[in-house]
N, C-alpha and C positions, 0 to 999 in steps of 0.2 A: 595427518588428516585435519583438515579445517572446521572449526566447529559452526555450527550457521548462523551464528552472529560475524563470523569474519570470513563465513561464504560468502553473503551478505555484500559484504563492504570489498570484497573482490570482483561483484557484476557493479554495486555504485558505488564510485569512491568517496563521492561529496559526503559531507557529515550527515549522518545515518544515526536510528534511534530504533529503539524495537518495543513493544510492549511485554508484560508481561506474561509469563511463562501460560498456558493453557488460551492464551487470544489470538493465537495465529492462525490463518485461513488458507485456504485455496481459493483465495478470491481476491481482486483487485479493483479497486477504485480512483478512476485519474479525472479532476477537475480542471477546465482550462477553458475560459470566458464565460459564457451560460451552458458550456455543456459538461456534464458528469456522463463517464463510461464507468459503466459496470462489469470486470469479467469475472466468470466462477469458473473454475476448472486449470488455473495459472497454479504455476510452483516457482520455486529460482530456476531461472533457465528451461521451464520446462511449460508445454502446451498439452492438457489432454485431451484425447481424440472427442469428448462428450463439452468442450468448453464453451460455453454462452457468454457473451455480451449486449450488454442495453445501453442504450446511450438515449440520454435523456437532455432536450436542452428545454430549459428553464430557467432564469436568472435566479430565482428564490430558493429551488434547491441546490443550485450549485452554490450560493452564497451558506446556505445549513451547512452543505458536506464542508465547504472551508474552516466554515467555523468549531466543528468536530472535529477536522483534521488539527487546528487551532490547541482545542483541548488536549488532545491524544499526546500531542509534541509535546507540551509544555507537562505530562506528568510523564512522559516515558523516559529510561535510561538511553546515555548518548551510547554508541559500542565505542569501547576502544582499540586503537587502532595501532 
């Protein structure tokens, strides 16, 4: 059995990084030009029946969430693979 740092890296292979232990969600967040999507209710591989998404375009929060995602990368551990 695969632990879920390298379930993880079995849905994405590209270099992958996690935070730490107690910061994981059922929620996701994807940025791409001025729009940020918000989903809550997401797992690995999985959708639950009660899941929302927001999708917000705005140039100034998509450029914030970057720049958190920014942060987040550069103190989290890489997985290895």
């Amino acid at each position: 059995m695969l632990d879920k740092n390298q379930e993880f890296v079995e849905y994405f292979p590209a270099e992958s990084r996690v935070l730490p232990k107690g910061f994981s969600t059922h929620s996701a967040i994807d940025t791409f030009g001025d729009y940020t999507v918000i989903l809550s209710g997401v797992g690995l591989g999985q959708i639950e029946e009660n899941t929302s998404v927001t999708v917000i375009l705005n140039p100034g929060i998509a450029d914030a969430f970057r720049t958190w995602w920014q942060f987040m990368w550069s103190v989290s551990k890489a997985i290895k693979k």
